[in-house]
N, C-alpha and C positions, 0 to 999 in steps of 0.2 A: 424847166427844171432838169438838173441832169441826176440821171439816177445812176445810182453808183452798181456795177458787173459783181454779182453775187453767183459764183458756182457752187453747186456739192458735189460730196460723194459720197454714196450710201452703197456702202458693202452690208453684206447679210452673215454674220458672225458664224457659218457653219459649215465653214471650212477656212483653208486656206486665205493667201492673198495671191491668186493666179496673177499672170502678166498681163492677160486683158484687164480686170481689174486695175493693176496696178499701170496701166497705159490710161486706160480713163481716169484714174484717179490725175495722172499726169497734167494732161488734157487740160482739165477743169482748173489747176494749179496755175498751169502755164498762162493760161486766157484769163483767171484773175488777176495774174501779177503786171502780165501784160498791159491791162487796160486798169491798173491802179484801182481793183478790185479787191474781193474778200472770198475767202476760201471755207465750206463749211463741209467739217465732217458729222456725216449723221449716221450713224449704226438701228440699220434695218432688222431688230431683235424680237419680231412679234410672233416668230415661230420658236416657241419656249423648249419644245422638245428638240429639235436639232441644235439651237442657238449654245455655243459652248464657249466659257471664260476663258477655254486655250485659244480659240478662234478667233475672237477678238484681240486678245493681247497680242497674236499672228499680226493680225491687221494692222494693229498701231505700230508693232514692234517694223513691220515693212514698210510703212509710210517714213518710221521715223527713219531708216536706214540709209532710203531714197531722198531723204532730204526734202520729203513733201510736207511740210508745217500747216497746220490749219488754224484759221485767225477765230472759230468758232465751233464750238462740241468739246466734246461726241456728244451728240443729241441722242436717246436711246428710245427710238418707238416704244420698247417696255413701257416708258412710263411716262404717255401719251394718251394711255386710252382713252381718258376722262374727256379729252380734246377732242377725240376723235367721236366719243356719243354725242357732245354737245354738238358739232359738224353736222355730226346725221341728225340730232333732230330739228337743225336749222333745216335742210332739205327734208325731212319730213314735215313740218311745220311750212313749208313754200309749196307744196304737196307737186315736189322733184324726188321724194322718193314713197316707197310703199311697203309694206311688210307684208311678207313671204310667208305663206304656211306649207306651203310645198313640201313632201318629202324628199329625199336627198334619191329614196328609191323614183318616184317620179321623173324629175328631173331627170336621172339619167335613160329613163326609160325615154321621154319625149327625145332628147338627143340621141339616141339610138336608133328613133324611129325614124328623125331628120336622117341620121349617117344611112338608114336604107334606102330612101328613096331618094339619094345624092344630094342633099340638102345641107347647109351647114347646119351643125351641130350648136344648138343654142337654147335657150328659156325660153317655153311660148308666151310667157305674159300672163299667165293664168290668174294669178291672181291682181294683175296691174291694177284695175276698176272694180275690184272685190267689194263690195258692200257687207252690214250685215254684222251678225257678231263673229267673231273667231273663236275658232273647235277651239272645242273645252280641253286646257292640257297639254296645248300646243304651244311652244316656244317659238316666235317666229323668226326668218333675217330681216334682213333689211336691205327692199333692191335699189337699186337707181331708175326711175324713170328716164331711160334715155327716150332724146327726141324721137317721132317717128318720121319726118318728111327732112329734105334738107341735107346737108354733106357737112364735114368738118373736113375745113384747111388750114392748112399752115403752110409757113414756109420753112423745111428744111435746113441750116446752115451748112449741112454736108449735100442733100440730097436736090434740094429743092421742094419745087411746091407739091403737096402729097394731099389729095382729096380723098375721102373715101365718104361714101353715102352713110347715114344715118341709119339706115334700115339693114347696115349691113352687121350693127354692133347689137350687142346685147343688151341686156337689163341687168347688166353685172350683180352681183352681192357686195352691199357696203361693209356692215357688219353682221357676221357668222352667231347664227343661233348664242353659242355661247358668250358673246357678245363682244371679242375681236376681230379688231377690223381686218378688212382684207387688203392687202397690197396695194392695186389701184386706189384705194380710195385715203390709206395714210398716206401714199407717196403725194397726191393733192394737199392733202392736208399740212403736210412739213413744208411742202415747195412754197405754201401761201403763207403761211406764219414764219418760215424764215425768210422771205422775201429774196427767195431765188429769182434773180431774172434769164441766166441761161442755165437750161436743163444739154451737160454731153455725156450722152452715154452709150452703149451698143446698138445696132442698129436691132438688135435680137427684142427689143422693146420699141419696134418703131408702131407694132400694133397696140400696144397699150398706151401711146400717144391720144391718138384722137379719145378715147374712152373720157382719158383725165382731163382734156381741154372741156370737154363736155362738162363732166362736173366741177370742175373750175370755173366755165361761165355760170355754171347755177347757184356755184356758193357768191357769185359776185365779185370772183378772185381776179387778179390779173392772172394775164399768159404769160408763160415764159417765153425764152425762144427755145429751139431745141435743133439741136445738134446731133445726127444719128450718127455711131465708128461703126462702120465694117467690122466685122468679128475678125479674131487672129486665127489664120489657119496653118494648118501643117503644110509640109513638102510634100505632101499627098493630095494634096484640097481639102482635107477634113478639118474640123474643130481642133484646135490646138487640144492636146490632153497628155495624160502621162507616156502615152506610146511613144511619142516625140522629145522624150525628154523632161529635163527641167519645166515645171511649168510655174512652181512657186516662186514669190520670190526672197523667200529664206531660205530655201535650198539652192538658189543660187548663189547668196549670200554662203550659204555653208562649202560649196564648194568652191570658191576662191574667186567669186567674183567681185570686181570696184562695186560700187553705188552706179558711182557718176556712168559707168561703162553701162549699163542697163540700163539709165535714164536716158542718154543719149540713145540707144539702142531702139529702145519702146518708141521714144519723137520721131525714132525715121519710120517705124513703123506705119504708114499712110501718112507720111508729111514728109514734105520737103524742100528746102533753099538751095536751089540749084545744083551743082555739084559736090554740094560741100557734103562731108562726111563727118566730121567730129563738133559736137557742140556740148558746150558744159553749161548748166542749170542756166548763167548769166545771159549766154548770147541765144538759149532760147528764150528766156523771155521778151529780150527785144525782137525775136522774129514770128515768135508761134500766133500763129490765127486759125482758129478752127475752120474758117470758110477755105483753108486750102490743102484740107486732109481730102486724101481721096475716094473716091466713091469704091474704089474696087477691094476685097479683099487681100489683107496683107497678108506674105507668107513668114512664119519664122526661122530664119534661117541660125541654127545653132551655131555655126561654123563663122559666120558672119560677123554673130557675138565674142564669139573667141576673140576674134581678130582685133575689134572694138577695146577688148580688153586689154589685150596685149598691150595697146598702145598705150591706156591708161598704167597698165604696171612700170609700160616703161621709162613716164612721163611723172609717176609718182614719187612722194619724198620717199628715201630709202626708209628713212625709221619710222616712218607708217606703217610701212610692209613688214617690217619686221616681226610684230607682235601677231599679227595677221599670220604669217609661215609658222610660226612658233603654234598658231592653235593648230595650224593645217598638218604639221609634224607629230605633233601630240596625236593626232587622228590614226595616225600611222605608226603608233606605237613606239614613236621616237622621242627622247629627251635632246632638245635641243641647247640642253648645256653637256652635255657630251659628245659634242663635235666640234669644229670651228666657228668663230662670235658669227652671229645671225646676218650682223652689215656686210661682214664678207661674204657669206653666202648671196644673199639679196643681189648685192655689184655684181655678182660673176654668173646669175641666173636669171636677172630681170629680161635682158636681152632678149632671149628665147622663152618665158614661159607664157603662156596662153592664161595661164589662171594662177592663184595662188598653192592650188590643188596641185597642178602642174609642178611648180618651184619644189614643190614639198619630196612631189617622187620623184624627181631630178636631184634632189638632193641625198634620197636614202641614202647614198653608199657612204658619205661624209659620215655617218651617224651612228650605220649598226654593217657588220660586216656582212657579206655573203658569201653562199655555198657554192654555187657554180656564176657560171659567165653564159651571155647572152650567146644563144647555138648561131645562130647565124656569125657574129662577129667574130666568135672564140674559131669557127673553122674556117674563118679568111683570114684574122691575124696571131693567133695562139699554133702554130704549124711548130713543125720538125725543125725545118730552118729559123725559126725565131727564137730556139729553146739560148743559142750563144748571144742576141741580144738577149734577151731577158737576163741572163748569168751575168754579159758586162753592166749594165744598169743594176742591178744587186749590189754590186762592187760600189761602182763609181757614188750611187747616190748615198750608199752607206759610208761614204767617205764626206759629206755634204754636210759641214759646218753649222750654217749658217741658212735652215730652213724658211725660203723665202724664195720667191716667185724669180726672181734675176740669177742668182746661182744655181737653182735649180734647172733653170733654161741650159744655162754653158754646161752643167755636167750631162745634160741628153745630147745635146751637140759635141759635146768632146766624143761621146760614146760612137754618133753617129760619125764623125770624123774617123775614129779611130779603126773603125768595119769602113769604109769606105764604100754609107750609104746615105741616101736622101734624109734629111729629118722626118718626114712620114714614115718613114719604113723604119723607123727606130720608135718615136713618139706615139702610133700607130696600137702596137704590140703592150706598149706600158702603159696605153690607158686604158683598154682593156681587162687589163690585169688588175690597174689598179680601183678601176669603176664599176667592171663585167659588163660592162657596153658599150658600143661603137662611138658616141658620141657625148662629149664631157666639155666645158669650157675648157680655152687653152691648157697645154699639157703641162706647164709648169703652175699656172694658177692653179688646176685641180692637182698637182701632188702637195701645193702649199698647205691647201684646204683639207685633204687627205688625213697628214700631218706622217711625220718619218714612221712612226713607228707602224701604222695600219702601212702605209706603203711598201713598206721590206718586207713586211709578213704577207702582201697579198704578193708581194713579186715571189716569195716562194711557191705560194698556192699557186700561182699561173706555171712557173717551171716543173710542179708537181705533174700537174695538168699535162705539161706538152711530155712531159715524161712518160706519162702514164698511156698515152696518145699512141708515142712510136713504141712501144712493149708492143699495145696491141695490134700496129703494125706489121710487127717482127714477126709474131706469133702466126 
């Protein structure tokens, strides 16, 4: 019988959708489509006080962005519980678990005493073999009788084979006094009633592995496989966090990033097909296999992603981007029907922008005017001797019919013809003027873009400028 690749993913609705996150989530995607499987989303909600409906709709709203679809959910542990007593009192009924009258003050008093005398820090079992009646008024949990002799194995799909002794786990809590269940024991619970067969998730859960194999064999469940990721780390070695940047990924989204540029991104993340560098949703799933993510720590390289992206703007339809610049402008307090149509923008900025965030303040000067010029650029090409170009370019382009990128070109060239100088040293000075910074797409597509009339008016402000320059030279 061949059983059909059933992966999830279970975010926990309280917060964001970080890139780890959203790399597992990947992951698990990629290795269902892969093997002509089913994708299950399950929303981990049993923590009511932090669990928030912006959080969740975060989550979907990033899956949906990323283009991760799921063939099943959102499953919401919320409203689970009733599944989750009838669970435990199958294991209490097999007598694999046992009820807890311990206090909470207890407890940590016994794991404190372990943490003095260099011991792990754990439950001694006090009440395992409890006989007898239970204190009057007492509310109890509910533990797991883990084995006491004996190890739990597995094998790995990232790691390999992982034993660890029996004796070295706890007596976990199923369900908490108030009668929610605890993590380890929903998370068994959903992986067997949805009939998960590979569990890939951070390796930061690879100790809660053996736990739930354990109660999985007691409820009579299959095992999954399991698949542990390497956590994302910084250029520092540390836990990817907000010190590093971007770490959501709707704030990626918000700052002009593709989808596909971040999906690609996250799959190189500890995976990869050789040399290759650019891969879009389709040709990972004909290649991704979990068995060839690597064991070591990936690091996120912001810079990296840029780069990724770039290519995707540059490879993308113009009038996708369009609407995209348009929110990125708005951001920036620009109306973008009060400059040049968007497509032209787009054509003459795709080239060089890293983001669409990028495109946006590359574009400011098309849109709203400004007060001075970039000091670096404005004291290399805004000089003394510039002030008679700037004055013949005033003239000549004020003479310019026929506002459009080809005649535009021949009146900077006549100009520079006419001074008997290089086209830089003409072109140079009037984009400056007309941009306030060194660099602009070509000089006659940015004065197209510009349009006549901002153009004439900033060649005054720039001859203002170099006016006002040698005064106080003079002086």
């Amino acid at each position: 019988m061949v059983t059909t690749v059933r992966t999830r993913f279970a975010p926990s609705p309280t917060g964001y959708l970080h890139v780890g996150g959203a790399r597992t989530a990947l992951f698990s995607w990629l290795y269902a489509r892969r093997f002509g499987g089913q994708f299950v989303l399950r929303v981990e909600d049993t923590d009511q006080e932090r669990s928030t409906e912006a959080a969740r709709q975060a989550i979907l709203d990033g899956l949906a962005w990323l283009g991760l679809d799921f063939d099943e959910g959102p499953h919401y542990q919320s409203q689970r519980f009733e599944r989750y007593r009838e669970a435990a009192g199958q294991l209490l009924d097999a007598g694999r678990a046992y009820h807890c009258y311990c206090s909470q003050e207890r407890v940590e008093a016994v794991r404190e005493e372990a943490r003095r005398r260099g011991l792990k820090p754990r439950y001694d079992g006090h009440c395992r073999e409890r006989s007898g009646a239970p204190p009057a008024g007492v509310t109890p949990a509910l533990r797991f009788k883990n084995p006491l002799d004996g190890e739990v194995v597995f094998d790995d799909l990232v790691f390999g084979r992982v034993a660890v002794a029996n004796g070295e786990l706890d007596d976990l809590v199923l369900i908490r006094r108030n009668g929610a269940p605890m993590y380890n024991f929903a998370v068994v619970v959903d992986d067997w009633d949805m009939r998960i067969t590979h569990v890939i998730r951070g390796d930061d859960h690879m100790n809660n592995t053996p736990r739930q194999i354990n109660i999985l064999d007691a409820l009579g469940a299959p095992i999954p496989q399991y698949a542990h990721v390497p956590l994302i780390r910084g250029g520092d070695g540390k836990k990817l966090s907000k010190r590093h940047g971007a770490v959501s990924v709707t704030q990626f989204r918000d700052e002009g990033f593709l989808p596909e540029a971040l999906v690609n991104y996250l799959a190189r993340l500890g995976w990869s097909h050789g040399d290759e560098e650019i891969f879009d949703l389709g040709r990972l799933t004909e290649l991704f296999d979990v068995l060839d993510v690597n064991r070591a720590a990936a690091v996120f390289d912001q810079e990296k992603l840029r780069w990724l992206n770039q290519h995707y703007v540059k490879a993308a339809d113009p009038a996708r981007l369009q609407p995209l610049l348009r929110e990125q402008l708005a951001k920036l307090g620009l109306d973008a029907d009060a400059g040049p149509p968007l497509a032209d923008v787009v054509e003459a900025l795709r080239e060089r922008a890293p983001t669409l965030a990028d495109m946006a303040q590359a574009a400011e000067y098309f849109y709203r005017d400004f007060d001075g010029f970039d000091e670096t650029a404005a004291k290399k090409h805004l000089t003394v001797s510039s002030a008679n170009v700037l004055e013949q370019l005033q003239t000549r382009l004020g003479e310019v019919g026929d506002w459009q990128p080809e005649p535009l070109h021949a009146a900077v060239a006549q100009v520079a013809e006419a001074l008997s100088l290089k086209l830089g040293k003409v072109a140079q000075p009037l984009r400056v003027a007309v941009s306030g910074r060194a660099a602009s797409p070509p000089i006659d597509l940015t004065l197209a873009l510009v349009g006549r009339t901002r153009t004439l008016a900033r060649l005054q402000q720039a001859q203002a400028f170099v006016a006002a320059r040698a005064a106080r030279a003079d002086s």
